[in-house]
N, C-alpha and C positions, 0 to 999 in steps of 0.2 A: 525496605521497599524498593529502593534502588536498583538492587541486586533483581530484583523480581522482575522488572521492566527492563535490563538490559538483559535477561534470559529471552523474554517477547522480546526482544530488539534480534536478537540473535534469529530467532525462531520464523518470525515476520522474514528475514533477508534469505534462510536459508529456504522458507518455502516460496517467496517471490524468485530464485535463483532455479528451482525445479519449475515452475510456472512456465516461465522463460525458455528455461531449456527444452522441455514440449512444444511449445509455442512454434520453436524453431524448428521443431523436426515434421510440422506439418508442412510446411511453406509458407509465404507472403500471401499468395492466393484465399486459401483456406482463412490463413491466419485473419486477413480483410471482408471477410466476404459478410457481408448485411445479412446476416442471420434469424433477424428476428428480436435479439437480445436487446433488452434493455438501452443501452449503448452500442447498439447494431451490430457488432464486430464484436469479437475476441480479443481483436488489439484496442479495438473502442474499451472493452470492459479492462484491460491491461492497462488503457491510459486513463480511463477516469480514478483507479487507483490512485495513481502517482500524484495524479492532480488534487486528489483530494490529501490527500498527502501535504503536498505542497501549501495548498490554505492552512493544515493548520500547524505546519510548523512555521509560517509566519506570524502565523497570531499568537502559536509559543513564545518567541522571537520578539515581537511587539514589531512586525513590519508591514509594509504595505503590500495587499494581496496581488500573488502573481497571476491571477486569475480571475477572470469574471464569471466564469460560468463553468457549472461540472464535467459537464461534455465538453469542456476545451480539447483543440487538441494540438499541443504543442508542436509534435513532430509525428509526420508519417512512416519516417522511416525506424525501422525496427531497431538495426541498431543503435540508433543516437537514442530509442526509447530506453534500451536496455543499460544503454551507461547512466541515464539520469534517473533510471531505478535505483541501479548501484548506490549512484553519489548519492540518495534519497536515503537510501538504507541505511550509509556510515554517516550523513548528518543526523541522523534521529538515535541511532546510536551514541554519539559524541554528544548531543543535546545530553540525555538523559544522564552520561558518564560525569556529566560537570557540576548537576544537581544531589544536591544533599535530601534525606529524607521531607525534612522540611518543605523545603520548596517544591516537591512532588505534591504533597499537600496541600501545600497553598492555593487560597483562588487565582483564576488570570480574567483578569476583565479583557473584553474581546469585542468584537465586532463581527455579527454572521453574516451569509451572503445579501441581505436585504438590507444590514447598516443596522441590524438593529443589538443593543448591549446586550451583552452576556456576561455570564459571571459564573464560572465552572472552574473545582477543583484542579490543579494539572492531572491526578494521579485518574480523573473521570476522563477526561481528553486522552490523555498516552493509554488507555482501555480502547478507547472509544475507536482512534486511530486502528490496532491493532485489532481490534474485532471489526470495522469497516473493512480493511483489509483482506480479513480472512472468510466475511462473507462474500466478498467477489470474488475472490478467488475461488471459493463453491465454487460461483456460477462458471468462473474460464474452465476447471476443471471438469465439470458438466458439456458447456461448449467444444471443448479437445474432444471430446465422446465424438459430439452431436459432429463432429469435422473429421471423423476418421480414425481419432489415435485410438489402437485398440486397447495400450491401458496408461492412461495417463497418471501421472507420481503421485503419491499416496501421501499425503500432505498432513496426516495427522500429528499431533505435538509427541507422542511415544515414539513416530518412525525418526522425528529429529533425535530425541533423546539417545534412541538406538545409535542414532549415526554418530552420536559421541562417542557411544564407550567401545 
């Protein structure tokens, strides 16, 4: 089981890495602009990832949330976003590398954003994580459209796969 979730650990950083790399080739402009979306921005929908990210590798962690709200927005600037995606990406990788089958399994009692308990598998959560993930990332690759790029990266798990072999 392990092995499975550090493939999505891999998978998750390699297509947040292509996200990014489009992001940039529009500009700051583009990249900020109130669009409509959910999270207003591109870089809005780029940063509620990370943040939601962030929550629940704390409550993996057993720590105190760095966040109060999902539209946090830590940082405006692009690059300081994009290193504390990085560093997001090799701590959730290094989380799960240190976990035995076992403890994948296990419940983690928790606290959601209104205080209230929770009590979910890890191996439900490190899913959960990586499919929240990859549904906004839909939407940013959608949004690259809707800003210009005429073909934004192809983010499906086959095109990673290819980029292995």
């Amino acid at each position: 089981m392990r092995d499975h979730f550090l493939q999505l650990a891999d998978y998750n950083a390699w297509a947040n890495r292509r996200i990014y790399d489009a992001a940039r080739e529009i500009g700051a402009e583009a990249r900020t602009r109130d669009i409509g979306a959910y999270f207003g921005s591109l870089q809005g929908t780029m940063t509620h990832i990370l943040v939601a990210d962030h929550l629940w590798m704390a409550r993996l962690l057993a720590q105190p949330a760095p966040h109060a709200r999902l539209d946090e927005t830590p940082t405006d600037d692009f690059e300081t976003l994009w290193t504390a995606r990085r560093d997001q990406d090799a701590a959730t990788y290094a989380f799960i590398a240190e976990l035995d089958d076992a403890a994948i399994a296990a419940d983690l009692d928790y606290r959601d954003m209104s205080e209230m308990p929770r009590r979910l598998p890890r191996r439900i959560i490190l899913t959960h994580m990586f499919n929240h993930a990859t549904h906004h990332r839909g939407q940013a690759h959608h949004q690259l459209t809707q800003l210009g790029l005429a073909e934004p990266p192809p983010l499906d798990l086959p095109y990673f796969v290819l980029d292995l072999v």
